[in-house]
C-alpha positions as CSV (number, residue, x, y, z in Angstrom):
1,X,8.5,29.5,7.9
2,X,5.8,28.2,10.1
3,X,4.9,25.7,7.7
4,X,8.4,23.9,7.9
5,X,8.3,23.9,11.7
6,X,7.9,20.5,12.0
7,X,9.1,18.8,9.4
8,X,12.4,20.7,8.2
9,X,14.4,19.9,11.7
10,X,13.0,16.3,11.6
11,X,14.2,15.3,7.9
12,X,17.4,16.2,9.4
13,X,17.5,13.8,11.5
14,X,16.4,10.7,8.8
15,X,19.2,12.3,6.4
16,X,21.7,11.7,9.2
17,X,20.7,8.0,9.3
18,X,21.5,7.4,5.4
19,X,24.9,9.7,5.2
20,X,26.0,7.7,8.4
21,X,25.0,4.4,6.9
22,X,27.1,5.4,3.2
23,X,30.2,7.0,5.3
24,X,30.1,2.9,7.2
25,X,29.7,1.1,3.6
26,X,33.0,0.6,1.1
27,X,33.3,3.2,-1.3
28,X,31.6,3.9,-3.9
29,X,32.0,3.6,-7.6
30,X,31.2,5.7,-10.3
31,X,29.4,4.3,-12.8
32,X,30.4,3.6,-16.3
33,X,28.7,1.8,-19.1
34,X,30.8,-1.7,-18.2
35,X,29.8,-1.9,-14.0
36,X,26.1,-0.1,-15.1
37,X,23.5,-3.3,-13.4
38,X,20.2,-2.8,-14.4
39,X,18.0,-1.8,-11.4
40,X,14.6,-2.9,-10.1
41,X,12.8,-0.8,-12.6
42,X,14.8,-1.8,-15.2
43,X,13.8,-4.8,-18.2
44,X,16.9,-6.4,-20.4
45,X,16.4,-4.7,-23.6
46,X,19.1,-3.4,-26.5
47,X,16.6,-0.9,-27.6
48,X,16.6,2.7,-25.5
49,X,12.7,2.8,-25.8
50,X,10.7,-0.3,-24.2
51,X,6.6,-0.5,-23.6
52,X,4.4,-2.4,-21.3
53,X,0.6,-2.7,-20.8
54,X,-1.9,-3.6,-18.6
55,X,-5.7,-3.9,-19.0
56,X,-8.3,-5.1,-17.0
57,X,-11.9,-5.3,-16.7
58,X,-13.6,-6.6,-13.5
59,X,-17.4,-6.1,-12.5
60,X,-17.8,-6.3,-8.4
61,X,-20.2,-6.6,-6.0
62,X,-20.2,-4.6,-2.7
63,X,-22.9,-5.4,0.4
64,X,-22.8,-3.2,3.1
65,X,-18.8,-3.1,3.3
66,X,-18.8,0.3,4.3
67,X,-21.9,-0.4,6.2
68,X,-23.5,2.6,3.7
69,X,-25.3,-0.1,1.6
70,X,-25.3,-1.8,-1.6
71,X,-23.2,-1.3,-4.8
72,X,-22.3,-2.8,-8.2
73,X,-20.6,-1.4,-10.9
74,X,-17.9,-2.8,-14.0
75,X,-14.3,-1.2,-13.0
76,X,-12.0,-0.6,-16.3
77,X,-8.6,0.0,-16.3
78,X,-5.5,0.8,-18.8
79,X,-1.8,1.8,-18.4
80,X,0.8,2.0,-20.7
81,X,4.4,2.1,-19.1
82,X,6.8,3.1,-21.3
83,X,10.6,3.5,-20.6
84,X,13.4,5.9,-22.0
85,X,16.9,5.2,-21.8
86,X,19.3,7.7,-23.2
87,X,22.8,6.3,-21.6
88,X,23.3,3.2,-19.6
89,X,22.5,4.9,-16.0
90,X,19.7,7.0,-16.4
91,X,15.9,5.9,-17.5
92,X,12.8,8.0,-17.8
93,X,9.3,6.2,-16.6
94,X,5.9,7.1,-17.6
95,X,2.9,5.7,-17.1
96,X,-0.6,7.2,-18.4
97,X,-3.7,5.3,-16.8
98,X,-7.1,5.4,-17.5
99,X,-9.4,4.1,-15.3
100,X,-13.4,4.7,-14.5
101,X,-16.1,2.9,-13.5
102,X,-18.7,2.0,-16.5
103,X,-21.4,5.0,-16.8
104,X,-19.5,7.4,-14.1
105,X,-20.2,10.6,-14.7
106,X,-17.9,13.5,-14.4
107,X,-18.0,16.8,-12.2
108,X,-16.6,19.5,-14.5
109,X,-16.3,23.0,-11.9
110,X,-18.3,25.6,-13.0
111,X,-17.1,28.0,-9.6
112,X,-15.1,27.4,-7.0
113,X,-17.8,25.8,-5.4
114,X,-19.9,24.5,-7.5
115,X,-19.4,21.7,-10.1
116,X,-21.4,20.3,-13.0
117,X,-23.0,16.6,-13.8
118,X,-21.5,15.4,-17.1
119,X,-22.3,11.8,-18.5
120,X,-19.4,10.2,-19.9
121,X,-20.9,7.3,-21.8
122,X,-22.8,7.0,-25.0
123,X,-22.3,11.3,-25.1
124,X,-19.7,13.2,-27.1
125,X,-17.2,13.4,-24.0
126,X,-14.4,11.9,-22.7
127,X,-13.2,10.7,-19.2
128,X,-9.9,12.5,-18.4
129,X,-5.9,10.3,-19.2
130,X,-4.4,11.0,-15.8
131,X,-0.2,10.2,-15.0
132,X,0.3,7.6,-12.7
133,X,4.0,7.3,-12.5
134,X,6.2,9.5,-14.1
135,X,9.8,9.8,-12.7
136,X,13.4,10.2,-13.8
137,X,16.0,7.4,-12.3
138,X,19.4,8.1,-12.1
139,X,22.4,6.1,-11.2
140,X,25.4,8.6,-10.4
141,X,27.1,5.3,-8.7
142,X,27.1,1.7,-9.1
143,X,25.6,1.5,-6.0
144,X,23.2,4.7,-5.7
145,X,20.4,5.9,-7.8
146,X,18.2,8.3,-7.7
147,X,14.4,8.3,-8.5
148,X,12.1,11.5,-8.3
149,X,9.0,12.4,-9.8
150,X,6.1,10.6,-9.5
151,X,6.0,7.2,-8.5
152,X,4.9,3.8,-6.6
153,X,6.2,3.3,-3.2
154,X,6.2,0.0,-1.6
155,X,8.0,-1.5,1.4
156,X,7.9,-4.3,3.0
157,X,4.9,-6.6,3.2
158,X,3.3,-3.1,2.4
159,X,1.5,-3.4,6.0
160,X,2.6,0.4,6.2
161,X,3.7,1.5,2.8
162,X,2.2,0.3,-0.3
163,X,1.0,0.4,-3.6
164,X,-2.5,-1.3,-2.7
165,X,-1.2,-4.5,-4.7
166,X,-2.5,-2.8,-7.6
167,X,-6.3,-3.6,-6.7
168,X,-7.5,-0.4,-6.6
169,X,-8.6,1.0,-9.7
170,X,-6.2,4.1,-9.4
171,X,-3.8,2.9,-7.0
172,X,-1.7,5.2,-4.5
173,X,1.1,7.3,-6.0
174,X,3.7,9.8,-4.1
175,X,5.5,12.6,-5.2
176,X,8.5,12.4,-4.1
177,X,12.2,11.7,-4.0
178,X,14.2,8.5,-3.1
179,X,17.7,8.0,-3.0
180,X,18.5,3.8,-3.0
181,X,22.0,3.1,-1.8
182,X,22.5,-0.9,-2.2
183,X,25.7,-3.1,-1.0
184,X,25.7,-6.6,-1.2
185,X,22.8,-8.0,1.1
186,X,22.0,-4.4,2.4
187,X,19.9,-2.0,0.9
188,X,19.0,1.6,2.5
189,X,16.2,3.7,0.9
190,X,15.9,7.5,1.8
191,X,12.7,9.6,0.9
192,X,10.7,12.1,1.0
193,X,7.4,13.1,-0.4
194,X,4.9,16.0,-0.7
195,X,1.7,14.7,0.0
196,X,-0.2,18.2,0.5
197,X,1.2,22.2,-0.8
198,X,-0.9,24.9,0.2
199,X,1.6,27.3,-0.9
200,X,2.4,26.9,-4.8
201,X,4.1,29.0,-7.5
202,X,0.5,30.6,-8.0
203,X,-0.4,31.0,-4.5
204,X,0.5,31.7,-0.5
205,X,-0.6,29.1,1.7
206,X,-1.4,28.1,5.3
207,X,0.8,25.1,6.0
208,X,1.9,21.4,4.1
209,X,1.7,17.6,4.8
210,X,4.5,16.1,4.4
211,X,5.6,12.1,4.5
212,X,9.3,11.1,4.6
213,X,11.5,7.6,6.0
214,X,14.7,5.8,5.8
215,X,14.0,1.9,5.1
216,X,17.1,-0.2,5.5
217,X,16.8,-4.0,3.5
218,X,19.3,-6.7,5.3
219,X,19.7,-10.3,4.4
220,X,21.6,-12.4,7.3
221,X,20.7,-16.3,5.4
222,X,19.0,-18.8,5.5
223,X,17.2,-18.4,9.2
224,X,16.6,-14.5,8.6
225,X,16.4,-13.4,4.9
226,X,14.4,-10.2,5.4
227,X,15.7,-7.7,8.3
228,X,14.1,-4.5,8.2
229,X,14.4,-1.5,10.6
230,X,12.7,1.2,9.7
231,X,11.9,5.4,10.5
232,X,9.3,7.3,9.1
233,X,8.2,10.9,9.7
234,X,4.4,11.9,9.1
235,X,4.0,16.0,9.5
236,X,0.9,18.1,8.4
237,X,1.3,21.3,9.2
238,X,-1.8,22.8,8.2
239,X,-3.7,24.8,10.9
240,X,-6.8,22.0,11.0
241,X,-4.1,19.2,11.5
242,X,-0.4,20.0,12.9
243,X,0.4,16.6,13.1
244,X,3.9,15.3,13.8
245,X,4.2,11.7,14.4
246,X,7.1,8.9,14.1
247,X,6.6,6.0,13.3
248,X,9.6,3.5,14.2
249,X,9.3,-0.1,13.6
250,X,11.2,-3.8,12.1
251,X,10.2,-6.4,9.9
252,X,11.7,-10.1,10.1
253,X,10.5,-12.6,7.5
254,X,12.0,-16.1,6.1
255,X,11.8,-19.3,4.6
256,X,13.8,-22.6,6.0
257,X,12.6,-25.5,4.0
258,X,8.6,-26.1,4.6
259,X,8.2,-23.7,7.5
260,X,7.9,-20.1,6.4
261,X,7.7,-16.9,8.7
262,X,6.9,-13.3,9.2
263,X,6.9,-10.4,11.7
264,X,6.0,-6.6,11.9
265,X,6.4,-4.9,14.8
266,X,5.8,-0.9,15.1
267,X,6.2,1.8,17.8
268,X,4.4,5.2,16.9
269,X,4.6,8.7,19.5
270,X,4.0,12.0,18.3
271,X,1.6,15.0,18.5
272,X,-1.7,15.9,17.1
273,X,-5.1,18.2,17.8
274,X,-6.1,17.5,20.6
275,X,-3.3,15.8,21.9
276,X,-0.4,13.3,22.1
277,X,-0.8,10.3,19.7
278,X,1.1,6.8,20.2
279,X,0.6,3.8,18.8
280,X,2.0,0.1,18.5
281,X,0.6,-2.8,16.1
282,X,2.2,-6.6,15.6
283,X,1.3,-8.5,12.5
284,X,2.7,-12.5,13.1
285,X,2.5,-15.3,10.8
286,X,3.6,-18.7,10.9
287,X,3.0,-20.7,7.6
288,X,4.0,-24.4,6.6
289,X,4.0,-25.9,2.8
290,X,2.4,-29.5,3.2
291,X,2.6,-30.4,-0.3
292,X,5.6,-28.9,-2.1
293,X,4.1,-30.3,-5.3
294,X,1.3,-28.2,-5.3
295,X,2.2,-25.5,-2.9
296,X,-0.1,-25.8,-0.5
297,X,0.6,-24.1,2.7
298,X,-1.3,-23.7,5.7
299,X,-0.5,-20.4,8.0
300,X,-1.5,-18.8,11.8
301,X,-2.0,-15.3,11.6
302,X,-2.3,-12.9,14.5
303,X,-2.7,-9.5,14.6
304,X,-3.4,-6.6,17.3
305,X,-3.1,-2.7,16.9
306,X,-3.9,0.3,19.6
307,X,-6.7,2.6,19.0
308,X,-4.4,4.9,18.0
309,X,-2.4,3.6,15.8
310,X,-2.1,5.3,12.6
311,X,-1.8,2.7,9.8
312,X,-0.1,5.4,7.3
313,X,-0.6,4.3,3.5
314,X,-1.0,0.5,3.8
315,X,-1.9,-1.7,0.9
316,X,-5.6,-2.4,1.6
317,X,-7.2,-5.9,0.1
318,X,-4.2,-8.1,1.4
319,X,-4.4,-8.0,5.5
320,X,-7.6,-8.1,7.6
321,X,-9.6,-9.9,5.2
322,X,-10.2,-8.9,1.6
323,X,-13.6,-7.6,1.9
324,X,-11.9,-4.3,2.9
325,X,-14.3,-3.4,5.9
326,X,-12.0,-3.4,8.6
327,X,-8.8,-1.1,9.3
328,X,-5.9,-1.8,11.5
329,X,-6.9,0.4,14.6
330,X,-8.0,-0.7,17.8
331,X,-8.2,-4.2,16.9
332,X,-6.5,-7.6,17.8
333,X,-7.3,-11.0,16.3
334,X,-6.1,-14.3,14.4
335,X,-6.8,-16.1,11.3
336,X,-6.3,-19.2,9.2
337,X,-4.9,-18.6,5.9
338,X,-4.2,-21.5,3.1
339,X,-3.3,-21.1,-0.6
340,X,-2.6,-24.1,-3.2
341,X,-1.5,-24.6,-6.8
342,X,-3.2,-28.1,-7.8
343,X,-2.1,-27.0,-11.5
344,X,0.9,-24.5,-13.1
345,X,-2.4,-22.6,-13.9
346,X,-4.5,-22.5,-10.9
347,X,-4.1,-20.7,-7.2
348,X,-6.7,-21.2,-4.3
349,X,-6.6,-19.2,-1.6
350,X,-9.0,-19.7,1.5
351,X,-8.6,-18.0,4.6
352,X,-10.5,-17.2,7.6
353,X,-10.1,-14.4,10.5
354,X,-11.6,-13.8,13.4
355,X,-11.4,-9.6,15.2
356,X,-12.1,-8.5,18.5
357,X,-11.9,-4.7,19.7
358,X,-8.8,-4.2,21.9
359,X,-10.7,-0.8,23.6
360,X,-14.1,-1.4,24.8
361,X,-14.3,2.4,25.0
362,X,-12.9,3.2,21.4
363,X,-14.8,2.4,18.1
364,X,-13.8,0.1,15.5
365,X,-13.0,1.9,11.8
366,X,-13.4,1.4,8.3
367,X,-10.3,0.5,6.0
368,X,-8.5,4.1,5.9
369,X,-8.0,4.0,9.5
370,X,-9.8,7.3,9.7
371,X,-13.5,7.1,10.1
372,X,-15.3,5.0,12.9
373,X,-17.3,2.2,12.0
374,X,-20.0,2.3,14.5
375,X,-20.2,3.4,18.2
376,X,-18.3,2.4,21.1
377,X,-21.2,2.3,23.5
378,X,-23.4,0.4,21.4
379,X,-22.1,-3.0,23.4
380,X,-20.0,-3.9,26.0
381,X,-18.3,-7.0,23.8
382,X,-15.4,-6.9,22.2
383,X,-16.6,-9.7,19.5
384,X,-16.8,-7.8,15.9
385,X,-16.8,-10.8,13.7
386,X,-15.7,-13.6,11.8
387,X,-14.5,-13.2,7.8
388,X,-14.3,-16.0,5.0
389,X,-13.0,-15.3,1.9
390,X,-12.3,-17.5,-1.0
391,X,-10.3,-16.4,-4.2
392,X,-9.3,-18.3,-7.4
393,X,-7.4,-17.1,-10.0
394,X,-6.5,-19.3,-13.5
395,X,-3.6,-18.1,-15.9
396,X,-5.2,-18.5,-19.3
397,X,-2.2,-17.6,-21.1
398,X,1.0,-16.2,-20.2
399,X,-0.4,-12.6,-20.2
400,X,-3.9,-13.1,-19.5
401,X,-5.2,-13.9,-16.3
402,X,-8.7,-14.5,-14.6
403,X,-9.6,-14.1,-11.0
404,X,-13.0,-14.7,-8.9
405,X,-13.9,-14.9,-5.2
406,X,-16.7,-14.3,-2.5
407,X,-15.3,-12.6,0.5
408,X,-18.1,-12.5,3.6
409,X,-17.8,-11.0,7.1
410,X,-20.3,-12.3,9.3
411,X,-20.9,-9.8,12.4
412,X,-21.0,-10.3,15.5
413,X,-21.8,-8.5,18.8
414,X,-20.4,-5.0,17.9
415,X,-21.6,-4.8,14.2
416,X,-24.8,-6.6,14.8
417,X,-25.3,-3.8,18.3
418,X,-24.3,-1.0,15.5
419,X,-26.0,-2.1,12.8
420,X,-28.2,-5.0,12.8
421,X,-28.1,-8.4,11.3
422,X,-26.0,-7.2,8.2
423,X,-23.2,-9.1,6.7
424,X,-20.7,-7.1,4.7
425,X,-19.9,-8.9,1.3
426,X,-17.6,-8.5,-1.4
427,X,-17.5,-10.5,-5.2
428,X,-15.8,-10.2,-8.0
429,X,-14.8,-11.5,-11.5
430,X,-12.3,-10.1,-13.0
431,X,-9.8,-11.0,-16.9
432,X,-6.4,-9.2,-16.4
433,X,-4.0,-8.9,-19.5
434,X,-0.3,-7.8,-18.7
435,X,2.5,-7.6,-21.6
């Protein structure tokens, strides 16, 4: 029972929140095939089977963004979706991926702790299909469903919780189970999701790690169209970890006219080896659309988070620059951003951020919040650097899409002290087909 100490009593307490926000809603309906609404996850279609696809091919270019040197490689990636609806409120999803890196080789284990090199190109082998989502969704009510199995997870503006915007050639999947009760302009999400079971069918183990929330969705008009509290729970139990930490925060984000806004503010306390952990980030933005005719919009970013701040499962290549060498711990700073659309089939994006070190006595780290990226005592200045990135996509075709940009942080006092004169850089080209 050790292994539930933590987290057992605390999903209590989020499974109180949901029941007491359904016993405070109207009643609820059960579903038949006339009030049945298709759901997020859901296409119009009279057939019970419907497909999707994505492929994509993009060659990239990394300098020094892990500060580990140079790299270049051609990223490939397929996924078929494919949808199964046998009555009018309950759909299977599944979604085989296949994704590699041109000439990577495969380790095949040979003992339990040893594995063997095996080419994978231009050789009589093949680089595994893996299941990227694969879930069953069930609507017992009109206005609650149920979706377990495998599957994305996104909130937000994914500053926390996210799906890495699909950049990643894999992308972040959960196991886990989610129960969505919607009414009207309120939505409330309960989960829960194994991220880590030492102790399987085939096998005792020595503890688990375990991620679970309640995210409620409220829309108030046209001066606050996105209110979101939010609760999550983060417990490993494992003997090397026993971390319990909660993670309490709200999200307000609208649109009145040209002026646009959003904000993200989080508390964190909890427990882990060697000690207490709290944290607290902000993330503010204040954008306005000069041209309405071709969308472009100006915005202030700024952003700060505590060295301890634990940044959970964030979607990496949309805050803090996109050359993904920075993560959101023990750092504070503001940026520039601007997009446009000077044609139906263009978007520009050009931003620029400045980040500073909130802890002169506390490293930076790298993009999973995890690792530090240099030492603190290299320098006494808080001045990491400055990062321009510029990103242009064109829509060939209704399903086909091609993207390019050059994304450069250039260092200053702390990386330069840690590492030299070396400016992280990240390019890419990339041709996208969705159907």
């Amino acid at each position: 029972m050790s292994k539930y100490r933590f987290f057992a009593p605390n999903m209590w307490v989020l499974l109180l929140f949901f029941c007491l926000r359904m016993a405070y809603a109207d009643e609820v309906t059960p579903i038949t095939t006339e009030t049945y609404k298709e759901g997020a996850s859901q296409t119009a279609s009279t057939s019970p089977i419907t497909f999707g696809a994505q492929a994509r091919l993009r060659p990239e270019v990394r300098n020094n963004t892990d500060y580990g040197g140079n790299r270049n490689y051609t990223l490939l990636r397929f996924r078929l979706n494919t949808t199964y609806r046998p009555s009018s409120n309950t759909q299977l999803f599944f979604q085989p991926q296949f994704s590699k890196a041109f000439g990577n080789p495969s380790y095949t284990g040979i003992s339990p702790t040893a594995n063997a090199f095996q080419q994978t190109s231009g050789v009589f082998f093949d680089t595994a299909l893996i299941v990227h989502q694969a879930y069953l969704d069930y609507r017992p009510f009109e206005s609650l469903r149920m979706v377990g199995g495998r599957q994305i997870m996104t909130y937000g503006d994914e500053l926390l919780v996210g799906a890495a915007l699909g950049w990643a050639n894999v992308g972040r999947s959960f196991d886990a189970i989610k129960f969505i009760y919607t009414q009207g302009n309120f939505q409330t999400d309960l989960f829960w999701s194994r991220l880590v079971d030492t102790s399987t069918f085939t096998k005792a183990g020595t503890g688990s790690a375990d991620f679970a929330g309640i995210y409620e969705s409220m829309k108030f008009g046209k001066f606050l169209q996105n209110f979101d509290p939010y609760l999550f729970y983060l417990a490993d139990t494992r003997t090397t970890a026993n971390l319990s930490l909660w993670t309490a925060g709200i999200r307000l984000k609208s649109s009145v006219d040209q002026w646009d806004y959003r904000d993200e503010i989080t508390f964190q306390t909890g427990s882990s080896l060697p000690g207490p952990q709290n944290g607290f980030q902000d993330d503010l933005e204040f954008g306005y659309t000069l041209l309405p005719t071709s969308k472009l919009r100006v915005a202030l970013n700024g952003f700060y988070a505590t060295p301890q701040f634990n940044q959970l499962f964030p979607a990496a290549h949309k805050w803090l620059g996109v050359a993904d060498v920075l993560g959101r711990r023990n750092i504070y700073g503001g940026g520039i951003r601007s997009s446009a659309s000077p044609h139906s089939q263009w978007n520009v994006n050009l931003d620029l951020y400045h980040f500073y070190r909130v802890d002169l006595n506390s490293p930076l780290y790298m993009l999973n919040g995890l690792v530090p990226l240099g030492s603190a005592n290299a320098t006494t200045s808080s001045n990491v650097g400055t990062e321009l990135d510029f990103n242009v996509l064109y829509k060939v075709s209704p399903v086909i899409n091609l993207s390019t940009g050059v994304n450069t942080l250039f260092a200053s006092d702390y990386l330069t002290s840690n590492f030299g004169p070396i400016n992280p850089m990240y390019a890419f080209l990339e041709i996208e087909a969705r159907y």
